[in-house]
Backbone as a chain_set.jsonl record, in Angstrom:
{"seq": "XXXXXXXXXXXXXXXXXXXXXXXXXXXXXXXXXXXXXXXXXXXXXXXXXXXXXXXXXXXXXXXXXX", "coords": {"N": [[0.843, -1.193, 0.0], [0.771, 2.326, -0.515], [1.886, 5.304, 0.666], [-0.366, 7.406, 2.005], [-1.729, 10.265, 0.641], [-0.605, 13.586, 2.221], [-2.62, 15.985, 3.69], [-4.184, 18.57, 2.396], [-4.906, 22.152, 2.086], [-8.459, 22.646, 1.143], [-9.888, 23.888, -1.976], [-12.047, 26.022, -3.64], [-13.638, 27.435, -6.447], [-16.215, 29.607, -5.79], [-19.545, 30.963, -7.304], [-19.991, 34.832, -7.641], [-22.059, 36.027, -6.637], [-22.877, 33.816, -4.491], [-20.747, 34.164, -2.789], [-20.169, 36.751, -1.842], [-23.067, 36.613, -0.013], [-21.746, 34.796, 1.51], [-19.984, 35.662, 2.898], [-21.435, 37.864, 3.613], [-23.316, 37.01, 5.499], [-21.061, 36.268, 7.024], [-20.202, 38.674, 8.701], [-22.828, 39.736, 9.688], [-23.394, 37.608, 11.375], [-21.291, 37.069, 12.839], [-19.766, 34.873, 12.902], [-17.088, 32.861, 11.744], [-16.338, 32.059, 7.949], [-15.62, 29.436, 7.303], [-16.852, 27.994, 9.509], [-19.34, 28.428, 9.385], [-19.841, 27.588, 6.422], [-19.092, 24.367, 6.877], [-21.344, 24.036, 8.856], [-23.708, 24.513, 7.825], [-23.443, 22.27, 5.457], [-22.935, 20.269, 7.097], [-25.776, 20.229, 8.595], [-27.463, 19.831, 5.834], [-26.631, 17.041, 5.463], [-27.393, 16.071, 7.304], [-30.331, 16.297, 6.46], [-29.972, 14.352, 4.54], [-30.471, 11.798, 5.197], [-29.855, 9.175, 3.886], [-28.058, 9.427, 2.217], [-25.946, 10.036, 3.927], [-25.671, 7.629, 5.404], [-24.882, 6.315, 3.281], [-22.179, 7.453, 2.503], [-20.592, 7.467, 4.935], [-20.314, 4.243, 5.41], [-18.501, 4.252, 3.179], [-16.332, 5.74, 4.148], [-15.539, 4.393, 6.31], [-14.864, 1.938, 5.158], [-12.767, 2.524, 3.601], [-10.93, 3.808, 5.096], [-10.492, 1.537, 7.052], [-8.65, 0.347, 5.076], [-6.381, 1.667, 4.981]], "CA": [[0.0, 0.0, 0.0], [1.455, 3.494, -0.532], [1.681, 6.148, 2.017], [-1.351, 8.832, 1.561], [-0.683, 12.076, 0.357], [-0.741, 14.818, 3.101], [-3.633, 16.698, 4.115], [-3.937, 20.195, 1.701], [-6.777, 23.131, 2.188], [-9.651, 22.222, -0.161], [-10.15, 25.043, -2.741], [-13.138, 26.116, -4.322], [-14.899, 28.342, -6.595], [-18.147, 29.672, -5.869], [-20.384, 32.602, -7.273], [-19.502, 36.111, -6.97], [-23.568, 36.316, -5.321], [-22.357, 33.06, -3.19], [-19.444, 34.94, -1.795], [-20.952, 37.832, -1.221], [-23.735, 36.016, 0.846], [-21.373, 33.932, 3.137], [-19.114, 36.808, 3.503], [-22.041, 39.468, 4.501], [-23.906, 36.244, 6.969], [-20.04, 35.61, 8.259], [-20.119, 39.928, 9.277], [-23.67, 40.074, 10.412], [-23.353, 36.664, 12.06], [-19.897, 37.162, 13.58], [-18.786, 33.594, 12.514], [-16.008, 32.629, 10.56], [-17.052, 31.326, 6.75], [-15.743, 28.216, 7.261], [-17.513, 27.546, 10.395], [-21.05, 28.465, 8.381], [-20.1, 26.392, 5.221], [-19.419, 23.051, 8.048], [-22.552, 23.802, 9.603], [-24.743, 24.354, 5.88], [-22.87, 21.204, 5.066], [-23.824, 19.425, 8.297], [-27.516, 20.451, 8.087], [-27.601, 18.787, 4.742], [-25.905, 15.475, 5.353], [-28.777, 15.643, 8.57], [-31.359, 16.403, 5.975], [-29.935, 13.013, 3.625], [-29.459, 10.292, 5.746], [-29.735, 7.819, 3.03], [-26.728, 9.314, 1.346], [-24.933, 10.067, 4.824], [-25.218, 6.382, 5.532], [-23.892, 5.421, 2.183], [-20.938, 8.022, 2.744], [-20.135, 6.887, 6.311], [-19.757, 3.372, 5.394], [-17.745, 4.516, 2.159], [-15.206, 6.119, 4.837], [-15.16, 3.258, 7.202], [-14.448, 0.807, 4.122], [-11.843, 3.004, 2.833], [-10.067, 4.251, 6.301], [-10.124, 0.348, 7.117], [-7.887, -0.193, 3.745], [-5.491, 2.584, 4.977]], "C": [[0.879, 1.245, 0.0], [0.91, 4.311, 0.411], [-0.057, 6.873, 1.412], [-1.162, 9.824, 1.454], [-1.561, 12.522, 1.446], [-1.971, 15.387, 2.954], [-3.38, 17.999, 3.5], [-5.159, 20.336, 1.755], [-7.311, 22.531, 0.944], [-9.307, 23.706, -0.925], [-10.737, 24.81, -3.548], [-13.471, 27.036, -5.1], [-16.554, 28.699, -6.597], [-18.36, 31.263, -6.89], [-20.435, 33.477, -6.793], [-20.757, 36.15, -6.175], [-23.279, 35.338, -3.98], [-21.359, 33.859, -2.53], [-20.307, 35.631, -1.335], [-21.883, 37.282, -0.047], [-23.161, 35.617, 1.91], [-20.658, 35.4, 3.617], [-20.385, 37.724, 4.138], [-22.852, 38.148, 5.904], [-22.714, 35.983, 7.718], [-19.958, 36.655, 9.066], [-21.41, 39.797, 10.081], [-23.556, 38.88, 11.939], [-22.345, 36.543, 13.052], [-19.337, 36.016, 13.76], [-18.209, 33.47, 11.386], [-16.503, 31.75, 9.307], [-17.258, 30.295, 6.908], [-16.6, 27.261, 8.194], [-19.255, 27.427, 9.555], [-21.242, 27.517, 7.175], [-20.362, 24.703, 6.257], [-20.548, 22.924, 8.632], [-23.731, 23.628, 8.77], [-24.469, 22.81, 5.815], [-23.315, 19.983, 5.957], [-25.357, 19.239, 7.891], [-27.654, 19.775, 6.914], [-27.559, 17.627, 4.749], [-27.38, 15.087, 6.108], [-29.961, 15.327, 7.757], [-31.516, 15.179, 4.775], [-29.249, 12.047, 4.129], [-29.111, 9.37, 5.084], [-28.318, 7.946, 2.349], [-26.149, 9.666, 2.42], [-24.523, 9.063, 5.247], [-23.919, 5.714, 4.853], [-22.085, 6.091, 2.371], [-19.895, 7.397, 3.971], [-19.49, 5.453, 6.09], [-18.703, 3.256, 3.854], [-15.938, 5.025, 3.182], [-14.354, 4.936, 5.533], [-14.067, 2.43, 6.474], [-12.951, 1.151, 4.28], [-10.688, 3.363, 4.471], [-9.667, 2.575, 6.8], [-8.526, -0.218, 6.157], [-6.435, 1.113, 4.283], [-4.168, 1.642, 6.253]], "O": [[1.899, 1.084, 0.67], [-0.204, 4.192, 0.921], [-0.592, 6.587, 0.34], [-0.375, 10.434, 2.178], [-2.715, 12.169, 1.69], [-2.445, 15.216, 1.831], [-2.431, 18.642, 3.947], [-6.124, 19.581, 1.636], [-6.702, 22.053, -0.013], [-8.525, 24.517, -0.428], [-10.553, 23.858, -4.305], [-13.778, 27.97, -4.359], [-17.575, 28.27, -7.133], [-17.617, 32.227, -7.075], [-20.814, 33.521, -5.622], [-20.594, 36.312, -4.965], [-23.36, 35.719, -2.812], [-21.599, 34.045, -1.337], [-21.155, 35.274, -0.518], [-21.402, 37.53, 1.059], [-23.594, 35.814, 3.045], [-20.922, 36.015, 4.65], [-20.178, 38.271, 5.221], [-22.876, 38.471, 7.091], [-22.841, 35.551, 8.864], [-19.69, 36.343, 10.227], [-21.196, 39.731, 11.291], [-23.616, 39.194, 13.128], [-22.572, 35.915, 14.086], [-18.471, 35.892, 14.625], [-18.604, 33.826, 10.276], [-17.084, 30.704, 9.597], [-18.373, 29.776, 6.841], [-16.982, 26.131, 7.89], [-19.987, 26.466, 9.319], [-22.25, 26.872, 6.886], [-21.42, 24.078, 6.34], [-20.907, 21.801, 8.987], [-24.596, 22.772, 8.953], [-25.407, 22.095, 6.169], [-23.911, 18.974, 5.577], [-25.919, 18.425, 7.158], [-28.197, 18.707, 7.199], [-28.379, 16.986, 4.092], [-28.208, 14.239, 5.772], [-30.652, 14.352, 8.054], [-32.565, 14.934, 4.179], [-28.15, 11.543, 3.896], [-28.174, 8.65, 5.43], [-27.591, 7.014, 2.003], [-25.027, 9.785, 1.928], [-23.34, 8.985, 5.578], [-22.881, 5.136, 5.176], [-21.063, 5.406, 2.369], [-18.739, 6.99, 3.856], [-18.327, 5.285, 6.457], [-18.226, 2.165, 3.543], [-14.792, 4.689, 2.882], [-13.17, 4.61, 5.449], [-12.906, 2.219, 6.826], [-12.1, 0.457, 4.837], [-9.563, 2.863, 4.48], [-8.46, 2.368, 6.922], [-7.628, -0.959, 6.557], [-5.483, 1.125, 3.503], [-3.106, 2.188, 6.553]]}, "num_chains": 1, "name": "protein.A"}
Protein backbone atom coordinates (compact mmCIF):
# COMPACT_ATOMS: atom_id res chain seq x y z
CA UNK A 1 0.00 0.00 0.00
CA UNK A 2 1.45 3.49 -0.53
CA UNK A 3 1.68 6.15 2.02
CA UNK A 4 -1.35 8.83 1.56
CA UNK A 5 -0.68 12.08 0.36
CA UNK A 6 -0.74 14.82 3.10
CA UNK A 7 -3.63 16.70 4.12
CA UNK A 8 -3.94 20.20 1.70
CA UNK A 9 -6.78 23.13 2.19
CA UNK A 10 -9.65 22.22 -0.16
CA UNK A 11 -10.15 25.04 -2.74
CA UNK A 12 -13.14 26.12 -4.32
CA UNK A 13 -14.90 28.34 -6.59
CA UNK A 14 -18.15 29.67 -5.87
CA UNK A 15 -20.38 32.60 -7.27
CA UNK A 16 -19.50 36.11 -6.97
CA UNK A 17 -23.57 36.32 -5.32
CA UNK A 18 -22.36 33.06 -3.19
CA UNK A 19 -19.44 34.94 -1.79
CA UNK A 20 -20.95 37.83 -1.22
CA UNK A 21 -23.74 36.02 0.85
CA UNK A 22 -21.37 33.93 3.14
CA UNK A 23 -19.11 36.81 3.50
CA UNK A 24 -22.04 39.47 4.50
CA UNK A 25 -23.91 36.24 6.97
CA UNK A 26 -20.04 35.61 8.26
CA UNK A 27 -20.12 39.93 9.28
CA UNK A 28 -23.67 40.07 10.41
CA UNK A 29 -23.35 36.66 12.06
CA UNK A 30 -19.90 37.16 13.58
CA UNK A 31 -18.79 33.59 12.51
CA UNK A 32 -16.01 32.63 10.56
CA UNK A 33 -17.05 31.33 6.75
CA UNK A 34 -15.74 28.22 7.26
CA UNK A 35 -17.51 27.55 10.39
CA UNK A 36 -21.05 28.46 8.38
CA UNK A 37 -20.10 26.39 5.22
CA UNK A 38 -19.42 23.05 8.05
CA UNK A 39 -22.55 23.80 9.60
CA UNK A 40 -24.74 24.35 5.88
CA UNK A 41 -22.87 21.20 5.07
CA UNK A 42 -23.82 19.42 8.30
CA UNK A 43 -27.52 20.45 8.09
CA UNK A 44 -27.60 18.79 4.74
CA UNK A 45 -25.91 15.47 5.35
CA UNK A 46 -28.78 15.64 8.57
CA UNK A 47 -31.36 16.40 5.98
CA UNK A 48 -29.94 13.01 3.63
CA UNK A 49 -29.46 10.29 5.75
CA UNK A 50 -29.73 7.82 3.03
CA UNK A 51 -26.73 9.31 1.35
CA UNK A 52 -24.93 10.07 4.82
CA UNK A 53 -25.22 6.38 5.53
CA UNK A 54 -23.89 5.42 2.18
CA UNK A 55 -20.94 8.02 2.74
CA UNK A 56 -20.14 6.89 6.31
CA UNK A 57 -19.76 3.37 5.39
CA UNK A 58 -17.75 4.52 2.16
CA UNK A 59 -15.21 6.12 4.84
CA UNK A 60 -15.16 3.26 7.20
CA UNK A 61 -14.45 0.81 4.12
CA UNK A 62 -11.84 3.00 2.83
CA UNK A 63 -10.07 4.25 6.30
CA UNK A 64 -10.12 0.35 7.12
CA UNK A 65 -7.89 -0.19 3.74
CA UNK A 66 -5.49 2.58 4.98
Amino acid sequence: MSKPAPKQPLSFRFSEEFVTQLRTWSFVTETDQRILLEEAFQEYADNHPEVKDKVDKIIVTLSKDS
